[in-house]
PATIZA-594934 format. One record per residue (C-alpha): residue number from 1; x, y, z. Coordinates in steps of 0.02 Angstrom, whole numbers. Layout:
BEGIN
<node><n>NUM</n><x>X</x><y>Y</y><z>Z</z></node>
...
END
This chain:
BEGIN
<node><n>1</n><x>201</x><y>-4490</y><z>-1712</z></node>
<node><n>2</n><x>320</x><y>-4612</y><z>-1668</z></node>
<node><n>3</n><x>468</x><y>-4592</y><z>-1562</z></node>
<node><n>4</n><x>602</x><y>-4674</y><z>-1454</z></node>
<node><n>5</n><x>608</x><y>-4686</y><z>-1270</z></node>
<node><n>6</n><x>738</x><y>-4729</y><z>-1139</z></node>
<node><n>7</n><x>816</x><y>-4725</y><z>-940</z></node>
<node><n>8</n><x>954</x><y>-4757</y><z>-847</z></node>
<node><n>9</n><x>1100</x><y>-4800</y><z>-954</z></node>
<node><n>10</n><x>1218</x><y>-4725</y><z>-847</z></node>
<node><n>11</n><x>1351</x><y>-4681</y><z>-980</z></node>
<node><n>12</n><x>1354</x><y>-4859</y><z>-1026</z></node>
<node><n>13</n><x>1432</x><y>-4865</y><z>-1198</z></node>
<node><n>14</n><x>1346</x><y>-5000</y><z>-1286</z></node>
<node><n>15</n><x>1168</x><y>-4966</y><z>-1235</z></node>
<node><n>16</n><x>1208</x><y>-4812</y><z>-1298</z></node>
<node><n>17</n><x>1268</x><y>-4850</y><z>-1459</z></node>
<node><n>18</n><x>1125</x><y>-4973</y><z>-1516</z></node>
<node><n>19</n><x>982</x><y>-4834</y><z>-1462</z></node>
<node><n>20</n><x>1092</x><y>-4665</y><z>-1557</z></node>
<node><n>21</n><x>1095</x><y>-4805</y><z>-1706</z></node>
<node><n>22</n><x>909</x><y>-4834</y><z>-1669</z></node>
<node><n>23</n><x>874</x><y>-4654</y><z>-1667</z></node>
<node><n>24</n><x>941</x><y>-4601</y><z>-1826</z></node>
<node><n>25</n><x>828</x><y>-4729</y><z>-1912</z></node>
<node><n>26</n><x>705</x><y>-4641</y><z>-2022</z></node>
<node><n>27</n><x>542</x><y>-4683</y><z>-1934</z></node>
<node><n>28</n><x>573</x><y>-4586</y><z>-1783</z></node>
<node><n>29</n><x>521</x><y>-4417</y><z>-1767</z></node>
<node><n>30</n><x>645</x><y>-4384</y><z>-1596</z></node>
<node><n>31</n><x>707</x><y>-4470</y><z>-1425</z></node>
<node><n>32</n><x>615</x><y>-4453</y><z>-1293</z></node>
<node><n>33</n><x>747</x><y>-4492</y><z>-1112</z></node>
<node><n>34</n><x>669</x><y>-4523</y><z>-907</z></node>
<node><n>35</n><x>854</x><y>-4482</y><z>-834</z></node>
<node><n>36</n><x>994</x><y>-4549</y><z>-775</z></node>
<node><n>37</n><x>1120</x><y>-4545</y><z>-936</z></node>
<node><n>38</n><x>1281</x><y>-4514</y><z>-835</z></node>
<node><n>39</n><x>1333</x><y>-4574</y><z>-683</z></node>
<node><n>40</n><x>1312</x><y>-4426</y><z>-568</z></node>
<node><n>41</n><x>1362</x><y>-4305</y><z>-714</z></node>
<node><n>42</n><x>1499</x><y>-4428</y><z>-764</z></node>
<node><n>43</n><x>1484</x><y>-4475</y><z>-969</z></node>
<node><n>44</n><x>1346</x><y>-4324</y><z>-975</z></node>
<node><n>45</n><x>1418</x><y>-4234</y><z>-1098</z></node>
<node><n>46</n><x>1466</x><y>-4400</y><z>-1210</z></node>
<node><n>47</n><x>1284</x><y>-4459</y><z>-1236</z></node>
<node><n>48</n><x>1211</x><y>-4260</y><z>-1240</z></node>
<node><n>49</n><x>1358</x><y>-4268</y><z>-1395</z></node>
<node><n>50</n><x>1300</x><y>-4434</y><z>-1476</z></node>
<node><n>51</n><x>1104</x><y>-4396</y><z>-1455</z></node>
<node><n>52</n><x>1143</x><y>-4199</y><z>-1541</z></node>
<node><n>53</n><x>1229</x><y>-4268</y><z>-1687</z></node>
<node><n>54</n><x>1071</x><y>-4380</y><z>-1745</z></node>
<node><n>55</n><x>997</x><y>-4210</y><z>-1785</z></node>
<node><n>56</n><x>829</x><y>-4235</y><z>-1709</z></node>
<node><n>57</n><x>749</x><y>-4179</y><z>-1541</z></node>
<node><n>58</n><x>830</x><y>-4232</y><z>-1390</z></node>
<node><n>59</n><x>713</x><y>-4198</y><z>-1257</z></node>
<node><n>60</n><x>779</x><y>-4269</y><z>-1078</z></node>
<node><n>61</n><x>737</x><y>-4221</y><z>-904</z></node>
<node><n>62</n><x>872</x><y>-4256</y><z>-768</z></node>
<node><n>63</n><x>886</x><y>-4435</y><z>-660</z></node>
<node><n>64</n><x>933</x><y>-4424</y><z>-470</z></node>
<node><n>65</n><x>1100</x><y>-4440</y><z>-571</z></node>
<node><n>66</n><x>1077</x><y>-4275</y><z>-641</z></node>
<node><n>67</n><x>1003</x><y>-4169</y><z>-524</z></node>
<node><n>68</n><x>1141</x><y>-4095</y><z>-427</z></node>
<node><n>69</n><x>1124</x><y>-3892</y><z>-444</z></node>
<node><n>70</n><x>1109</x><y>-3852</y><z>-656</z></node>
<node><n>71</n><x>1207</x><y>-3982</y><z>-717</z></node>
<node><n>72</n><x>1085</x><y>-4057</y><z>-845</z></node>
<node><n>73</n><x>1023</x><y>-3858</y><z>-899</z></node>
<node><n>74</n><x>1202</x><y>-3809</y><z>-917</z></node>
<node><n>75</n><x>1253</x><y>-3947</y><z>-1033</z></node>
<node><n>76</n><x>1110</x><y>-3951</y><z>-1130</z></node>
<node><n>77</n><x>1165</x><y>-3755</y><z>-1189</z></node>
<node><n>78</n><x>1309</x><y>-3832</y><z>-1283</z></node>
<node><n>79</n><x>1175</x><y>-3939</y><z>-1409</z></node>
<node><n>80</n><x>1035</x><y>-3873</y><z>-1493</z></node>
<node><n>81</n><x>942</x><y>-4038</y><z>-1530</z></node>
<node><n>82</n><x>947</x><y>-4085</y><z>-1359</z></node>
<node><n>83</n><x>802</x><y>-3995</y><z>-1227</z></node>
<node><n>84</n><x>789</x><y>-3996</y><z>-1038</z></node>
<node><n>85</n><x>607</x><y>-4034</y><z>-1002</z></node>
<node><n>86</n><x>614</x><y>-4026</y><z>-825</z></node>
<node><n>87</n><x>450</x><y>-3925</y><z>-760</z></node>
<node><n>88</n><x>417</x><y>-3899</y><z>-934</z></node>
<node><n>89</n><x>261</x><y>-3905</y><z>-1063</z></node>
<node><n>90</n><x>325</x><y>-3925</y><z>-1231</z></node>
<node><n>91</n><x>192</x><y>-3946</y><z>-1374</z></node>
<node><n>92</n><x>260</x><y>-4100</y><z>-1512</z></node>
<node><n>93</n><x>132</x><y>-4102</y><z>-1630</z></node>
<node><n>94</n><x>-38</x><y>-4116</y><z>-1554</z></node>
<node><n>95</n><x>13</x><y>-4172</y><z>-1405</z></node>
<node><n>96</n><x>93</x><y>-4088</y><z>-1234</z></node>
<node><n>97</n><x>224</x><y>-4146</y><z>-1158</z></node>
<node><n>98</n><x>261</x><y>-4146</y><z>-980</z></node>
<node><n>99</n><x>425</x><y>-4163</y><z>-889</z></node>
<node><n>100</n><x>446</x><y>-4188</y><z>-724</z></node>
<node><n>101</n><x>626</x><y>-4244</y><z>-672</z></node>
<node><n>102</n><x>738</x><y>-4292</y><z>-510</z></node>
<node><n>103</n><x>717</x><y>-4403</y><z>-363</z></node>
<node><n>104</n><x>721</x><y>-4560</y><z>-306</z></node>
<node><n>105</n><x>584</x><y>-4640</y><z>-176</z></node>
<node><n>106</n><x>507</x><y>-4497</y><z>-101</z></node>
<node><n>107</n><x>326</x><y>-4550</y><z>-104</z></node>
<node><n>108</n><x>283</x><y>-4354</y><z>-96</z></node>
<node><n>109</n><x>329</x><y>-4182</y><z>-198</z></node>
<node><n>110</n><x>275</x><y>-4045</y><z>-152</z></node>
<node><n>111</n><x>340</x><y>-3947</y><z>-277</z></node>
<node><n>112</n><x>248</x><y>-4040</y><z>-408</z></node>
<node><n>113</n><x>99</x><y>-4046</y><z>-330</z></node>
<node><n>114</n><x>96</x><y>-3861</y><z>-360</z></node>
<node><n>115</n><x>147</x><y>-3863</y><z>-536</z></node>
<node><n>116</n><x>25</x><y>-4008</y><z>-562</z></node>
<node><n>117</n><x>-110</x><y>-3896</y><z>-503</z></node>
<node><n>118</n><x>-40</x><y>-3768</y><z>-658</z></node>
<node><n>119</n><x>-22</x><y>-3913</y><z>-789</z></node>
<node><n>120</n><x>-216</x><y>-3989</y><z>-743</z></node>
<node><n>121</n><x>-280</x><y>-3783</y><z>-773</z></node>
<node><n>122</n><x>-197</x><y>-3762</y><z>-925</z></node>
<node><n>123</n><x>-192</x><y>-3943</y><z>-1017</z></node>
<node><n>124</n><x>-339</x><y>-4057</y><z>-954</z></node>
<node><n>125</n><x>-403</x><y>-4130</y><z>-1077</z></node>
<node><n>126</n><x>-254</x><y>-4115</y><z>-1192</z></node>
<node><n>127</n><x>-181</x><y>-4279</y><z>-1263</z></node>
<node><n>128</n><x>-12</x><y>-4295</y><z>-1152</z></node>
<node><n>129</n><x>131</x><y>-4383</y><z>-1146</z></node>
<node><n>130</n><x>200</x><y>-4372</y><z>-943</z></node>
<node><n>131</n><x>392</x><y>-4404</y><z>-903</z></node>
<node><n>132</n><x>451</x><y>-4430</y><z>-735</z></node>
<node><n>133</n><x>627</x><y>-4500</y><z>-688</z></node>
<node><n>134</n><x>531</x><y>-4606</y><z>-538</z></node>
<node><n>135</n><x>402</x><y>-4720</y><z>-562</z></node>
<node><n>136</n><x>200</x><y>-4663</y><z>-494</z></node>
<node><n>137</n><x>152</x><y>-4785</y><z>-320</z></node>
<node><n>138</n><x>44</x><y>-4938</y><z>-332</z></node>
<node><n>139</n><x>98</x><y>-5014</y><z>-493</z></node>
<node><n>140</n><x>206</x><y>-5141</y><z>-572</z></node>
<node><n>141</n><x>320</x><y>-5008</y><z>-636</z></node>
<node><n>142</n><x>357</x><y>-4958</y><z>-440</z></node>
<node><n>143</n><x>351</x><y>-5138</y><z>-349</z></node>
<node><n>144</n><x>504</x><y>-5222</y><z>-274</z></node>
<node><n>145</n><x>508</x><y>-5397</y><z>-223</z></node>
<node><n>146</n><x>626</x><y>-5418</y><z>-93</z></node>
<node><n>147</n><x>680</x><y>-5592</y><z>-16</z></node>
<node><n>148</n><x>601</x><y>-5621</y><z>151</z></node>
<node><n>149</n><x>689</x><y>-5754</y><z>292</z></node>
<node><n>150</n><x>734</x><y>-5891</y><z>218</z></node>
<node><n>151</n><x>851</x><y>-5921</y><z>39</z></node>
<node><n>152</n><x>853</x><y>-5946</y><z>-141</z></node>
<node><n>153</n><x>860</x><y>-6108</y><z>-221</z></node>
<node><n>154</n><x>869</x><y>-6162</y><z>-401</z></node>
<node><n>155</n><x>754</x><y>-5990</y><z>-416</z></node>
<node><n>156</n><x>634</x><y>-6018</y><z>-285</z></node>
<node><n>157</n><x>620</x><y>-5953</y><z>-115</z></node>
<node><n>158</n><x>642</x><y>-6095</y><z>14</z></node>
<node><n>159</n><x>568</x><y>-6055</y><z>201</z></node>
<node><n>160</n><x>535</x><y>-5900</y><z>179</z></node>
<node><n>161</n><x>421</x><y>-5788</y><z>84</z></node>
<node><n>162</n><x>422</x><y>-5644</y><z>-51</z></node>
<node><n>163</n><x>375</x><y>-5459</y><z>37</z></node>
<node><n>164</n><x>329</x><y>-5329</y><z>-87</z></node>
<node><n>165</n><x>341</x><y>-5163</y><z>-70</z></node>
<node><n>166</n><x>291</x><y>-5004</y><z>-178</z></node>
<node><n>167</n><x>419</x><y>-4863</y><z>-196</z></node>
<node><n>168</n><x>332</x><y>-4746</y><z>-298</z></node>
<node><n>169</n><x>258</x><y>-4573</y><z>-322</z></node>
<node><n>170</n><x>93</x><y>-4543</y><z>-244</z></node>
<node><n>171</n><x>62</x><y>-4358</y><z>-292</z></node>
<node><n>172</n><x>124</x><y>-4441</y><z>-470</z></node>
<node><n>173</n><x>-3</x><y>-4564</y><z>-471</z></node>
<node><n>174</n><x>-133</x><y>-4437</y><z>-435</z></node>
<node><n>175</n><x>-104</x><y>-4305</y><z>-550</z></node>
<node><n>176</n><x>-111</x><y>-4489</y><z>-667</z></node>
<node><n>177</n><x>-275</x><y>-4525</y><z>-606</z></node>
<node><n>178</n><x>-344</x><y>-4347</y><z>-623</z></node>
<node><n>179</n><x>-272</x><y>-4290</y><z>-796</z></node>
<node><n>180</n><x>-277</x><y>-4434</y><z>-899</z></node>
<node><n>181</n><x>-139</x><y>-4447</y><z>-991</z></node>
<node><n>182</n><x>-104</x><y>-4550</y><z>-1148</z></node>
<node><n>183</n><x>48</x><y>-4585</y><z>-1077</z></node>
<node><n>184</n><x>173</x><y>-4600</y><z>-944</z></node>
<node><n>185</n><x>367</x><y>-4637</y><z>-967</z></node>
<node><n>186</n><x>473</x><y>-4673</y><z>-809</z></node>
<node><n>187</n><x>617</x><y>-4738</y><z>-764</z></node>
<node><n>188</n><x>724</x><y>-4774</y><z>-619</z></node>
<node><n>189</n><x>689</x><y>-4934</y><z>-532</z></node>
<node><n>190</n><x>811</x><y>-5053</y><z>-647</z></node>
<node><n>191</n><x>725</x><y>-5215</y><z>-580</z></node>
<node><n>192</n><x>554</x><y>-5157</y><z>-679</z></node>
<node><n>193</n><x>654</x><y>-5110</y><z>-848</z></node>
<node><n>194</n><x>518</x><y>-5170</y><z>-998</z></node>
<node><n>195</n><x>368</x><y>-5161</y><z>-889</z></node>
<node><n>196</n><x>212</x><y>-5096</y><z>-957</z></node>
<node><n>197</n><x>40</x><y>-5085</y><z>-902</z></node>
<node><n>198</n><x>-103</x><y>-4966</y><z>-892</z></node>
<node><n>199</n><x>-184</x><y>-4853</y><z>-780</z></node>
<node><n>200</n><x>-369</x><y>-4832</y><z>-856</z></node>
<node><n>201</n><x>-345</x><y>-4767</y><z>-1052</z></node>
<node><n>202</n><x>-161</x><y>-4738</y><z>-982</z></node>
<node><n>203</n><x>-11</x><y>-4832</y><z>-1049</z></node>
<node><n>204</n><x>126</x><y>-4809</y><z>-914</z></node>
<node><n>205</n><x>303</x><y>-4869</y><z>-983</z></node>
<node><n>206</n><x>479</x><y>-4902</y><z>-915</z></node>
<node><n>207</n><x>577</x><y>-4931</y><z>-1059</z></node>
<node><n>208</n><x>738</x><y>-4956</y><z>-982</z></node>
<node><n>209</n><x>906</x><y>-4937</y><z>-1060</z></node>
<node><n>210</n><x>883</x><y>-5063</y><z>-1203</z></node>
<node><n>211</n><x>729</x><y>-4934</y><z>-1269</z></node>
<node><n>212</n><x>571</x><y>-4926</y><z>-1332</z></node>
<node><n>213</n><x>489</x><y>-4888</y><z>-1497</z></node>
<node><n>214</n><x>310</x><y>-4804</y><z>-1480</z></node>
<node><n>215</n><x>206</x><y>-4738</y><z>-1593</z></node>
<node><n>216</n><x>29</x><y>-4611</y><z>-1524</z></node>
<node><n>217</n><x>-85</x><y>-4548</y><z>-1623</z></node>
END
């Protein structure tokens, strides 16, 4: 199964017409999208448009840019290749797929750690593909380097030093740890746009808005 993944293009035009073109190649089987396509619903409708008129599955969950009240649901109505998988379990092949969208840095949820509690009953030991607009804590996908006292020169930070700082998920890291996933796709954080690593036997992915091509099996 191979598909194509993506985040946070905010509308733009161009990124948008290289991964549509991408899409409609015949070697993937549908588009898989971590949020943030419009710019707080702005341009929604023009990439829900472009994406349904590739003919294959759409299936997005809504960016902190998408969360306000139904926005992303509504829309969706008006395209039938292109699902809301927000709090959703969809089965693609022999895999389940798990959408979880919204947010920003909260480090907690609640609200997922509830429906985690559901998904780990009902799918552990499932292969599963996990999509979350923010990225889980700990992990490259999360980490921001800010620029302590002192200044940039030429690249390099002179009298001063780098702080880090991890603005991730916890209960998403967890529910990681605990369910085993094949994979995680988030989004987000534009500083860590083409980072990927691994968790364990878990590929965790932030493709950003130039894309990425993956095939599971």
């Amino acid at each position: 199964m191979k598909f194509l993944t993506f985040t946070d293009i905010h509308q733009d035009r161009v990124a948008l017409g290289r991964l549509v073109a991408r899409a409609r190649e015949e070697d993937i089987d549908f588009v898989l999208c971590a949020g943030d396509i419009s710019t707080f619903g702005t341009g929604l409708q023009v990439v829900l448009k472009a994406f349904n008129e590739v003919g294959k599955p759409f299936y997005v969950i809504p960016g902190n840019h998408e969360e306000q009240g139904t926005m992303l649901s509504t829309a969706v109505g008006f395209y039938p290749f292109c699902v809301n998988v927000h709090k959703s379990a969809l089965e693609v092949e022999d895999f389940v797929l798990l959408g979880y969208g919204g947010g920003g840095f909260a480090q907690e949820d609640a609200g997922f750690r509830s429906l985690a509690r559901d998904w780990y009953g009902m799918y552990n030991g499932r292969k599963i593909i996990f999509v979350t607009h923010g990225p889980p804590f700990g992990l490259k996908v999360d980490y921001l380097a800010d620029v302590g006292e002192g200044k940039l020169s030429g690249g390099k930070l002179v009298g001063g030093e780098r702080i880090g700082r991890h603005v991730g998920n916890k209960d998403y890291r967890k529910f990681i740890e605990r369910i085993n996933p094949k994979m995680v796709v988030c989004g987000h954080l534009h500083e860590t746009a083409g980072v990927i690593e691994k968790v364990g036997r878990t590929v965790i992915i932030n493709p950003g808005w130039e894309g990425k091509v993956v095939e599971v099996k």
